[in-house]
N, C-alpha and C positions, 0 to 999 in steps of 0.2 A: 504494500500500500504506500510505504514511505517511498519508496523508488520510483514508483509512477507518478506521485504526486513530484520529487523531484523530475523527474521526464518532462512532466508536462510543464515545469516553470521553467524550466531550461528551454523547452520548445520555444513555450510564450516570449521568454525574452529574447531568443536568437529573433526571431519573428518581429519583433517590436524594433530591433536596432536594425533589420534589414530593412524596416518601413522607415526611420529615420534617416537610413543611410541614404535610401529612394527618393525621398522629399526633401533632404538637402540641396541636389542638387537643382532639382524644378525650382526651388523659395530661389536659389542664385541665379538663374536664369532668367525669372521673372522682375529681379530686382532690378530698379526700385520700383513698389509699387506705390507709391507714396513719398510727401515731401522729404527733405534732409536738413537736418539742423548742421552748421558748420560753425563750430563755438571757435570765438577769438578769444583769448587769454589779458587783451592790450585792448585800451580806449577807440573809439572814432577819431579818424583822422589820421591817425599816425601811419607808419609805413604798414606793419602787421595788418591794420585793417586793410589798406587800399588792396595789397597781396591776396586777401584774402579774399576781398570781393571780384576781383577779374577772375579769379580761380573759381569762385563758386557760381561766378556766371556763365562760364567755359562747360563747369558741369552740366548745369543745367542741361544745358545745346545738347551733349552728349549723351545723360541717362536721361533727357526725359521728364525729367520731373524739376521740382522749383528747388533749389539750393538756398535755403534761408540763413543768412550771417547774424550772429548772435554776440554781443561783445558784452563777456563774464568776466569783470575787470575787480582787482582787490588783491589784499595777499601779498603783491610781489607777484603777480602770476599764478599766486598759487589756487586762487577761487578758480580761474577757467583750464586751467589745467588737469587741475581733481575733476572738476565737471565733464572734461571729454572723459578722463578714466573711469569715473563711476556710474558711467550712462551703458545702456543696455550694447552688448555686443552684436548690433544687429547690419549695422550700415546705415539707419538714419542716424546717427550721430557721430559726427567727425569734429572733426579740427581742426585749427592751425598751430601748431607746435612751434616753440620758440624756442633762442639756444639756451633760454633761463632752464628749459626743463636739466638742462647737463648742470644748474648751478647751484639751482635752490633747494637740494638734498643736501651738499656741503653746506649750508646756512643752518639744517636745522629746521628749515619753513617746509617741510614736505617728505615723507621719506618715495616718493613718487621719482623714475629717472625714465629714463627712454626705455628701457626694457620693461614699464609698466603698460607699454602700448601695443597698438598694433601697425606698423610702419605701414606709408603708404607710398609717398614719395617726396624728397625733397623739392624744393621751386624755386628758391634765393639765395641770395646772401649779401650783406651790404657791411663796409668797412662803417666804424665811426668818425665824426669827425669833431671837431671843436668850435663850437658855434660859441660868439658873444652877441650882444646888441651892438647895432649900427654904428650906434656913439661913443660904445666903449674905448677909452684913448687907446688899446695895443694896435700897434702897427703888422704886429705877428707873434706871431707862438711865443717865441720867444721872451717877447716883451709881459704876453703875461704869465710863462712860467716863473719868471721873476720876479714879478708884481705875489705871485703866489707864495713863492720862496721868501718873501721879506717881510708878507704879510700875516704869518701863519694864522687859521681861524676868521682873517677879515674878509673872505669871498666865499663863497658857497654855489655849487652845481646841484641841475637834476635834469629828468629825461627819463627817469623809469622809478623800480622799488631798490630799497637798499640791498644792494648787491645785484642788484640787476645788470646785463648785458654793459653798460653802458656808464656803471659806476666802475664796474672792471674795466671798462677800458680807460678811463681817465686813471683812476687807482694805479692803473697798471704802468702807464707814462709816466706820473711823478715817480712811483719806483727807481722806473728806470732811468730819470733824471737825478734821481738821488737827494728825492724830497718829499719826504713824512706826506705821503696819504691823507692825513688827517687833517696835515696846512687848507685843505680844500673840504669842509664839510657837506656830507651829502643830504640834498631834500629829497625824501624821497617822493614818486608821483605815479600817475597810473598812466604811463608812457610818456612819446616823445609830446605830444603834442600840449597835454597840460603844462610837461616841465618849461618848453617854448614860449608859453604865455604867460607864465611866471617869470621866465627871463627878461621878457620883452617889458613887463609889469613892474621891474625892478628887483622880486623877488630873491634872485637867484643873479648871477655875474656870468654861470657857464653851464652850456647845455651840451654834452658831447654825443649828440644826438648825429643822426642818417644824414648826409648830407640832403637825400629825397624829400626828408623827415621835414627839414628846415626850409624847403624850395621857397613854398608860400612867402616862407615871412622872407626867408634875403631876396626875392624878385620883389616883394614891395616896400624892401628899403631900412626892414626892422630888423634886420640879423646882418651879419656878416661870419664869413667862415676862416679862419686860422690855418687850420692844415686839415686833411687826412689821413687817418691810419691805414693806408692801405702802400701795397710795395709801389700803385702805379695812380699816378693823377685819376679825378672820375669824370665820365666821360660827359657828366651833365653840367660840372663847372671845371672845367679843364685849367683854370689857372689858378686854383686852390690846390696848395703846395704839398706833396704827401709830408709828413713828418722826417723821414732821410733826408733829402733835398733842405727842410727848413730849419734840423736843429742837429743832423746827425745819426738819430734816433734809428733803431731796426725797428722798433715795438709796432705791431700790429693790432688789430683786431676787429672783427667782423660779428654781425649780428645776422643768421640763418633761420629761415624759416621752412617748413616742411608740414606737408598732411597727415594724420595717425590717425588714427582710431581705437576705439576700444580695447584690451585686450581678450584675446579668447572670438577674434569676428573669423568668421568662415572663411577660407580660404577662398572657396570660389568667389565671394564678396569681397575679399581683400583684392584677388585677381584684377575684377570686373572694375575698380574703382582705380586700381593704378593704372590699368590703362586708360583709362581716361583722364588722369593727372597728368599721365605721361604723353598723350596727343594736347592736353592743353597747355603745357609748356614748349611741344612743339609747337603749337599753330602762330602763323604769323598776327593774329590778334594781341595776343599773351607777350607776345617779344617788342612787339609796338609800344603796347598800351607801358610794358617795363623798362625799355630807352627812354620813351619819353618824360619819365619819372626818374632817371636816372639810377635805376633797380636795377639789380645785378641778377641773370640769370643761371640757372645752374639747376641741373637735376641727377637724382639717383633713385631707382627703384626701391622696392622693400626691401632686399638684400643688400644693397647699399647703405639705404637711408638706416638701416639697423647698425652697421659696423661705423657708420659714419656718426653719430649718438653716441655710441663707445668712445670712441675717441675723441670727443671735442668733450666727453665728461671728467676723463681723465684727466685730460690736459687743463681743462678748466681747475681741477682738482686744484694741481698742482699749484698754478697763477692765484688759485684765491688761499692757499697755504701760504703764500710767498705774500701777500698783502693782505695777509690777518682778517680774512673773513671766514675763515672755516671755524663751526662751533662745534 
């Protein structure tokens, strides 16, 4: 009696995960059938959203269905980032993934890293740059790393959350200039574009925000830019000096953005969504709409954007060891 009764649970379940295994793959074929929520982690305005919205309009065309952008802003990243993780692994809910995710586990603010996700494909990556007001008297970098060094505590930057993308990269310049960090205190803000109107406002003296971040305000006259951290001029204000050329400096850094999703989303879902990532950062809309913003483009599949996560976590690691952010 006991044996048949095990026989037939045995049957039943083989039975039940071959009708699972059967309707997985129709649910991915049929996907989407219904809208897509694409949570941003970062404010309106700033580079992460605009990124975020060409790419979810791109979808759209693709699967079919409406791509809705959602900006989950708080934290330091850490409210829209939990938010794409702790949403059902089904394929309406994605995101836009920032390189804070590789940073704010070293903080402390999130034990969440890139292995919490489900990789879709990378889209960007934009060096920072150093942005003041219009009026501010530096003539260049220089002049106010100076102004910084003599003045320890009398200026203060922002442009994200504490420790975000972008506090690193200035953090990481004084470093390597061989000046305390903390001569520079940081506001923090819910991207680039509040820290920008705080700068502009008087709030804050330096925003080391995107140079894309900044276009708005230095085309109509209320910023100006210092250098970029990046190895080559950018191609949107080509006579904004990289940091090597204007102080000597190697130090770099870049802010990337990339698509995830849930973890634990179906393969065949994961598939069906990267190629469509992957045609709308090829299409020449997507490369248009990112020149003329002066967005830098770049992609890597799931298998990519996975090891690519690894590595800029580690490395981040290391840079926020070396300038006293790791708790």
């Amino acid at each position: 009696m006991f044996n048949r009764s095990r026989r037939t649970l045995v049957a039943s379940a083989v039975a039940g995960l071959a009708c699972f295994a059967a309707a997985l793959p129709a649910a991915a074929q049929n996907y989407p059938t219904r809208p897509i929520t694409m949570i941003v982690p970062w404010g309106a305005g700033g580079g992460t959203d605009a990124v975020a919205r060409i790419v979810a309009s791109l979808l759209e065309k693709d699967l079919g269905q409406p791509v809705t952008v959602v900006n989950r802003t708080g934290g330091s990243g850490v409210v829209g980032h939990a938010a794409i993780a702790s949403a059902p692994a089904d394929g309406y809910t994605i995101g836009l993934a920032t390189v804070e995710i590789g940073m704010m586990h070293w903080q402390g603010l999130t034990p969440l890293t890139g292995a919490s996700y489900t990789p879709i494909g990378l889209v960007n990556a934009d060096p920072a740059g150093i942005q003041v007001r219009a009026d501010a008297p530096y003539k260049n970098v220089n002049d106010l790393l100076a102004a910084i060094k003599a003045n320890p505590g009398k200026f203060k930057a922002s442009g994200t959350g504490q420790g975000g993308i972008w506090h690193l990269a200035i953090a990481g310049l004084l470093l390597d200039q061989k000046i305390d960090p903390a001569a520079l205190p940081w506001v923090p803000s819910n991207g680039a574009a509040p820290g920008l109107q705080d700068m502009v406002a008087g709030g804050v003296e330096v925003a080391p925000v995107s140079l894309p971040e900044a276009r708005s305000l230095i085309d109509a006259g209320k910023v100006k830019s210092l250098a970029i951290m990046d190895a080559k001029p950018s191609t949107l204000y080509p006579n904004v000096p990289t940091l090597k050329s204007a102080t000597g400096s190697n130090w770099t850094m870049a802010a990337w953005r990339g698509v995830l999703a849930p973890k634990g989303l179906p393969a065949p879902i994961q598939t069906k969504l990267a190629d469509a990532v992957r045609k709308a950062v090829a299409s020449k809309e997507y490369n248009d709409f990112m020149t003329s913003r002066g967005l830098g483009v770049i992609y890597g599949g799931p298998d990519d954007m996975a090891k690519f996560m690894a590595k800029s976590d580690a490395e981040m690691g290391v840079t926020m060891k070396a300038v006293g952010l790791v708790k």
